[in-house]
N, C-alpha and C positions, 0 to 999 in steps of 0.2 A: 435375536434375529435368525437363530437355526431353525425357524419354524418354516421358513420362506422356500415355496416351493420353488423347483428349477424351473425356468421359463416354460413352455410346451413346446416352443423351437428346438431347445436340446434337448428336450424330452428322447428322443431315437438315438441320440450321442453316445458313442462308446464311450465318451469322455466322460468321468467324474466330476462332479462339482466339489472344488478345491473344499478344504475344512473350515471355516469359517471360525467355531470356537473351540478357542484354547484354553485348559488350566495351567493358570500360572504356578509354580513351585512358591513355596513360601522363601528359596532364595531371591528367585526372581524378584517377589512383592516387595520384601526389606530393601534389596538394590533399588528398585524404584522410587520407594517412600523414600529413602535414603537422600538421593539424589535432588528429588525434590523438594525437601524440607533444607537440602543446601542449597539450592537455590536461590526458595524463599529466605533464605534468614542471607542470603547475601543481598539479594535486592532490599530487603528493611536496612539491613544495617546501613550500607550502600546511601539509601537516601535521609539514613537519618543524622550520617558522617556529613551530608550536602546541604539540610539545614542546616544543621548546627553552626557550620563551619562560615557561613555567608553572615554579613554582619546584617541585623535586623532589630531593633529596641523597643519593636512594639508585636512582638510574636503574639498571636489569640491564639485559642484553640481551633477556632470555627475554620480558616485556611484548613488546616489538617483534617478536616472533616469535610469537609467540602473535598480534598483533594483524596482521601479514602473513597469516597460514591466514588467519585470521577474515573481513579482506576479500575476498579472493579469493572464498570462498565464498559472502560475502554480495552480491556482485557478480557472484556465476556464474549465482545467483538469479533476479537483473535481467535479465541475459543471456538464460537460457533464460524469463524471461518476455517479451522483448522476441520470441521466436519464436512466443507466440501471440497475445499482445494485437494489439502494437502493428501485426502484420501482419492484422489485420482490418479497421484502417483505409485499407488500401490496395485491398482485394475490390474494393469498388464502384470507385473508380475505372479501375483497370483493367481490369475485363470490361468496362466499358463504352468502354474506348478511350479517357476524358478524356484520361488522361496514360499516357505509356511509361513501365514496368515500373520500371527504372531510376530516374527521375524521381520517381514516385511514393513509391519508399521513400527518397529521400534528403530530398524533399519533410516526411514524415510525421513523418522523424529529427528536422529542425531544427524541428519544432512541438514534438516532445515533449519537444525539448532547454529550448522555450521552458515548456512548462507544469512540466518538473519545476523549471525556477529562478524559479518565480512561484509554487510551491505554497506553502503556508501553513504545513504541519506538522499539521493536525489531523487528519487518518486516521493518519500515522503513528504517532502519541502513544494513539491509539485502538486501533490493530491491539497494541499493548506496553500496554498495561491489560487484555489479556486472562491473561498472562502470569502465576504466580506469585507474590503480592507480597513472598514469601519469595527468591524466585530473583531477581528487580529490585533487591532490595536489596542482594545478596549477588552480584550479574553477574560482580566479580571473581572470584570462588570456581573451585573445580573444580566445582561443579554449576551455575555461572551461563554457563561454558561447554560443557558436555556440552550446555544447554537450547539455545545457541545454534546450536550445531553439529550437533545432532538435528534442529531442526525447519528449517532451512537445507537439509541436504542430503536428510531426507525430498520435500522441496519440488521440489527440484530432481531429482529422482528418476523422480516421478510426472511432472512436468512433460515430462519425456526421455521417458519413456512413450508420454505419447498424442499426443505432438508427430511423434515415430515413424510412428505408425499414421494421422496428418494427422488425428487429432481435435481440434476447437477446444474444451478444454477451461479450466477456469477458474483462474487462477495465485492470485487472490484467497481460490478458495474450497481449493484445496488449501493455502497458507499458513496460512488458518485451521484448519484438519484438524490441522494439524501443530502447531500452539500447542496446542489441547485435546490432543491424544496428551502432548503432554512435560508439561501440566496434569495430568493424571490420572496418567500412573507416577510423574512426583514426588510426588502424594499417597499414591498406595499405596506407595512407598520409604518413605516418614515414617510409616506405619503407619494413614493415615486412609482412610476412603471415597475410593476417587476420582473419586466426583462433587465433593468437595470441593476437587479443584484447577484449579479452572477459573471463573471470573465468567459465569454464567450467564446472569447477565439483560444484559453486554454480549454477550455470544455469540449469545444469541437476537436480539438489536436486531440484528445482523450478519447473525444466520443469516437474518432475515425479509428483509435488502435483498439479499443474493445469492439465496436462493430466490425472491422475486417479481420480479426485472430479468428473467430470461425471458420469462419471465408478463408481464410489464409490456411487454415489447421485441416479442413477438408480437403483441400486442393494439393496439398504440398504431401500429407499423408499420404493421399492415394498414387500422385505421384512418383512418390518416392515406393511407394511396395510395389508399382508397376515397372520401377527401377531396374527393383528388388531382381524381381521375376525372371528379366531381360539377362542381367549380370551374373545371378547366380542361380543354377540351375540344381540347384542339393535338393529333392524333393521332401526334405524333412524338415525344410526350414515352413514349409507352405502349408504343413499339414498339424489336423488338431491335435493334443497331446494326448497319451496315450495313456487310459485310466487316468491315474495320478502317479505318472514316472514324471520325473523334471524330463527338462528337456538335454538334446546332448550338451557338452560343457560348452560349447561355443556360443551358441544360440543364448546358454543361462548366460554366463557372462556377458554378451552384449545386452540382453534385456536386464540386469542389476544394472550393469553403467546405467542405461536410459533413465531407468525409473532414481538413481542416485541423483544424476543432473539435475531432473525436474525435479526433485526433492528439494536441492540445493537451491536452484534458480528461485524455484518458488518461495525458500526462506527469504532471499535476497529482493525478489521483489513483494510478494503482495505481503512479507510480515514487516514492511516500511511505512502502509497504509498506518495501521496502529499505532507507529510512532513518532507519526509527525503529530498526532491527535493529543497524544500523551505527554509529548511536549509544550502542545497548548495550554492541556490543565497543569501540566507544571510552573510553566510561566505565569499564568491566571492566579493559582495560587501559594507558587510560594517565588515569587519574582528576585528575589535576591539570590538564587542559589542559580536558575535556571534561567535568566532570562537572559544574560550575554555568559560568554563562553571563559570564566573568570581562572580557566588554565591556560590562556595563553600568553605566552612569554613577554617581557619587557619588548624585543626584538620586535614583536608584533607591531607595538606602538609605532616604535619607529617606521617601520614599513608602510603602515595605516597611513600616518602625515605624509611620506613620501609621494604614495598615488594619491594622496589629497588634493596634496600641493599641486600634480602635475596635473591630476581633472581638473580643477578648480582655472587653473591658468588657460585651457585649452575650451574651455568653454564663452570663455567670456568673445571670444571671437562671434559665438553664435548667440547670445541674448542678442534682444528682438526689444525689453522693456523690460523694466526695475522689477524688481521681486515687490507682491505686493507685504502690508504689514503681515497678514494671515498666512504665510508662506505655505505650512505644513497645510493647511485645507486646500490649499491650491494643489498641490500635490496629492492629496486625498483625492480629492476632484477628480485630477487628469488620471490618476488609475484606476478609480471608478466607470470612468465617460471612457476612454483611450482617445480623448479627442485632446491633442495640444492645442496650447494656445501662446501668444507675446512673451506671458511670465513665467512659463514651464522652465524653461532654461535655467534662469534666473532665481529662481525660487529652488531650484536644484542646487544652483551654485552657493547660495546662504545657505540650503540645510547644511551640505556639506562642509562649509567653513564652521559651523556653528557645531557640528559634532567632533572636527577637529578642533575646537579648543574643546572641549570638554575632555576629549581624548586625552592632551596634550596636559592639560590640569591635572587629571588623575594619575599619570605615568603608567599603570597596568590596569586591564578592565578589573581585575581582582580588588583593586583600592575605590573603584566607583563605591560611594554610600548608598545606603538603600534607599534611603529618599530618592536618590536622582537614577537609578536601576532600571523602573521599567522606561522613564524617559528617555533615556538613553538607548533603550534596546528599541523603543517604538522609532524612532528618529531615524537608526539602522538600518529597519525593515523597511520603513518609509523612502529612504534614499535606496536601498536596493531596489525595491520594485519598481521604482522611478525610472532608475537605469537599467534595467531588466527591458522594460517595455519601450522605453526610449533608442537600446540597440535592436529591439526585434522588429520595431517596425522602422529605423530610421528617419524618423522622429523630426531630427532636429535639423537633417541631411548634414552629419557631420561627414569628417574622412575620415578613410579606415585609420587613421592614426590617432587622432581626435577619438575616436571609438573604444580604440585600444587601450588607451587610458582609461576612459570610464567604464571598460570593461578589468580591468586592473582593480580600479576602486571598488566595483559591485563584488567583486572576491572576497575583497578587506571585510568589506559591511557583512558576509556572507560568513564568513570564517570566526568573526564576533558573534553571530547570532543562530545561524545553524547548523547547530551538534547535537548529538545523539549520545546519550553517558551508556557506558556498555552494562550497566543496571535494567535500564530500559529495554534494550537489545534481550537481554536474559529474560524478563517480563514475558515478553511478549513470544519470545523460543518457548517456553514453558507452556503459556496458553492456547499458540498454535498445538503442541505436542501432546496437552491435555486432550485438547477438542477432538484432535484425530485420533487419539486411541477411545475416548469417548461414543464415537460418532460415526466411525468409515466405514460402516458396515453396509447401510443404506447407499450410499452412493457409490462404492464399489461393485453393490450386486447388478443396480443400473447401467454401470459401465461394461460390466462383465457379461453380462446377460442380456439385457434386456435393449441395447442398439442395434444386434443385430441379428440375423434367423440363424446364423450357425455360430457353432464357440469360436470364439478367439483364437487366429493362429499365432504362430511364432512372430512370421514375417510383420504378420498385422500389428501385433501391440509394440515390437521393435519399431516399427516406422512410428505408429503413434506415437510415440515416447520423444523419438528424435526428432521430431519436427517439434513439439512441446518445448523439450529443452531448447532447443534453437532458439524458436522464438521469444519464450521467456528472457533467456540473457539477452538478447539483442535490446529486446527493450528495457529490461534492466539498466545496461548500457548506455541507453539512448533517455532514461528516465520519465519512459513511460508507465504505466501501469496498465497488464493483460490480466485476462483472465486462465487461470489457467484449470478451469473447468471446462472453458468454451473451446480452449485451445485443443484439451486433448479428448474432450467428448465429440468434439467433431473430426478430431482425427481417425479415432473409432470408426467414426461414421463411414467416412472418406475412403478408410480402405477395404471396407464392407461392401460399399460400393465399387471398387476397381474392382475386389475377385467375385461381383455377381454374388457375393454371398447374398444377400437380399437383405432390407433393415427391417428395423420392427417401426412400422409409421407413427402406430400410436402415441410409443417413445418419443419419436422423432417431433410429433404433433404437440405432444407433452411438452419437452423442453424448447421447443419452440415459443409456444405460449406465454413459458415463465423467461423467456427470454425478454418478449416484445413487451410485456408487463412488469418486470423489475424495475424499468427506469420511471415510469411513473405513480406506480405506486409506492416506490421509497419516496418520491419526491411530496407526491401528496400526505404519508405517515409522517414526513419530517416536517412540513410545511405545517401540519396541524397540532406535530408536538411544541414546536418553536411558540407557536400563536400561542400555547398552553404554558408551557415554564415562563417566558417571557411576563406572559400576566402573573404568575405564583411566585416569579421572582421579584417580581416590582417592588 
């Protein structure tokens, strides 16, 4: 990519365009290979200690081959999104000269390697709730993998796309494109609307935080350097950098924090996208190891009965009518529809009794037999999302007390079935880490160059940064999933705009375009691959 001429904007710049490529030393390359060849052989060994050790008496080959494709592709994901996220935390510090080229992304690797193994799990368990509750429960199936594989390599597709053309597009918002596509053709394959296959009101709580992070990332940027401007009046903070001298040590050190945060953030949120996925094909294919949480204590059990016992007695005040024979499809149903009805209650209060003797039979999830494995974990997920949507909308108009319990028990069920083994977490730190030293070339120069008519100042890429990371962990926190392409290319924007620097439109016009067409053209690539595996997996 050294061949890529400076914009014509900075063409008159006293300023140097930062070095882009580096030769690495042959110690360098060994530390690298090094590193990653530990990794690798921790995550095999890792998962071959988790088969093994799960009781299973009719192990094939074909699961383990099925669940090879499966990684690969769900880590090719990560990869190709480690080519646009995670190289946006490197823009600012590099046109500004903080840190050499090199540096900066090996810098930006080991944060993100730190936030994806400090993440929580909750975007990722969020982004797989949008998913078919037909197809979550059924992951092992041939259409639980056609879902997987559709909206994976839909993903990955677009991503290649506009990574190409060096547009910072959004890897968050095309993922989600590609769950509603494989939403809606599995409804219409099943003969329904297919507005009906797809959780709308989580999709729209998603669709409001990726469509306003721009909006929000522009606004607050600019902002904030107009802040800047008011408060601190050091004329060295406002102006371009000089050739290629770093900047003074204050100015570096506040822009390395920024670009570290949103390094970290962005491990912790979008490389959770990957692993709620990889949890599915683990579940899908080797059910016994991964499909309830088979490390947690005796103590658990106990606990699990406890807020059994105490939803189960607290409900019976609000059944309406008897649980029908079909309980579990009733439940299907109502999370499907989110319309209750007489037996929702009721039909809640039997799953729940009937997972507590199962519980109570086996004394630790560890002793569940493989046979009854995925049963068990399906039943879990089934009664969590029952009461997930049951306290969201108020459902059943219990009291906050009555709530509190079966907000108690949706823990229990939750704590059984979504975990994340820190194998998986290593996976997918690696594949972001690959992708970006792979890939950040192209979308850094965009960032750098080409949003707006003059270079990057100090002030400017400090406030982009920090509005970035802000917003990142907030919704981290809050377990959403942003973009943190949109977040900080618009922040770019944003302060480009307060100092009158002027943008570059075409840019602007550009990633706009791939903005307004990500969501439906993952939707429509996943929609047509689903229709595809689906039939070739039949």
């Amino acid at each position: 990519m050294s061949d890529i001429a400076l914009d014509p904007a900075l063409a008159g710049s006293a300023t140097k365009r930062p070095k882009l490529d580096h030769n690495s030393g042959m110690a360098t390359i060994l530390l690298f290979v090094g590193l990653l060849t530990a990794g690798l052989l921790y995550v095999a060994y890792s998962l071959y200690v988790d088969a093994t050790a799960a009781p299973d008496d009719h192990r094939t080959f074909l699961p383990f081959l099925l669940l090879g494709v499966a990684l690969v592709i769900a880590l090719g994901f990560e990869f190709v999104n480690g080519f646009h996220d995670t190289a946006n935390a490197v823009a600012t510090v590099i046109y500004t000269h903080s840190l050499p080229a090199n540096v900066a992304v090996v810098w930006s690797g080991v944060f993100n390697l730190l936030g994806v193994l400090v993440s929580t799990g909750a975007v990722a368990f969020g982004i797989i709730s949008l998913l078919p509750v037909e197809l979550i429960l059924q992951v092992g199936s041939s259409a639980g993998f056609a879902m997987v594989f559709a909206l994976l390599i839909a993903a990955i597709l677009w991503n290649l796309a506009t990574w190409w053309f060096g547009l910072p597009a959004s890897s968050s918002h095309t993922l989600i494109g590609s769950i509603i596509g494989v939403g809606i053709a599995n409804a219409l394959l099943r003969g329904r609307d297919g507005t009906s296959g797809v959780d709308w009101s989580k999709a729209t709580e998603i669709g409001y935080s990726l469509l306003l992070s721009p909006l929000f990332g522009f606004a607050c940027a600019a902002g904030l350097f107009l802040l800047l401007k008011f408060a601190i009046r050091n004329p060295a903070l406002y102006e371009e950098p000089k050739g290629n001298q770093p900047p003074p040590w204050w100015i570096r050190g506040l822009l390395i924090l920024t670009c570290t945060g949103v390094s970290f953030f962005h491990g912790s949120n979008d490389g959770q996208k990957g692993m709620g996925l990889i949890m599915l094909i683990l579940i899908g294919t080797v059910p016994t190891a991964y499909a309830l949480n088979r490390a947690m204590p005796e103590s658990h059990t106990l606990a699990y009965q406890q807020a059994s016992a105490g939803a189960v007695t607290v409900m019976q005040a609000f059944v309406k009518a008897p649980a029908p024979e079909k309980y579990r499809d009733d439940l299907t149903e109502y999370i499907r529809t989110k319309q209750i009805t007489d037996t929702t209650v009721a039909s809640f209060q039997k799953l729940a009794l009937d997972i507590s003797d199962q519980v109570a039979a086996y004394k630790t999830l560890a002793k569940v037999p493989a046979a009854a494995v995925q049963n068990v974990r399906n039943d879990m997920y089934l009664a969590s999302e029952t009461a997930r949507l049951l306290l969201k909308t108020h459902g059943a108009k219990m009291d906050a007390a009555s709530e509190a319990k079966i907000k108690t028990l949706q823990k229990a069920f939750d704590d059984s079935t979504k975990f994340i083994p820190d194998w998986v977490k290593v996976a997918v730190a690696i594949a972001l880490g690959l992708g970006t030293m792979v890939g950040w070339k192209r979308i850094v120069i965009t960032v750098g160059e080409k949003i707006g008519k003059s270079h990057l100042t100090y002030a400017q890429g400090a406030s982009a940064e920090i509005v970035a990371m802000a917003t990142i962990g907030a919704a981290d926190g809050l377990g959403l999933p942003v973009s943190t392409t949109h977040v900080l290319s618009s922040g770019v924007a944003g302060t480009m705009a307060a100092n009158k620097s002027g943008l570059q439109l075409s840019t602007l016009r550009n990633m706009l375009l791939a903005w307004v067409l990500t969501l439906p053209v993952a939707m429509a690539l996943s929609a047509g691959l689903y229709v595809l595996f689906a039939k070739l997996f039949a």
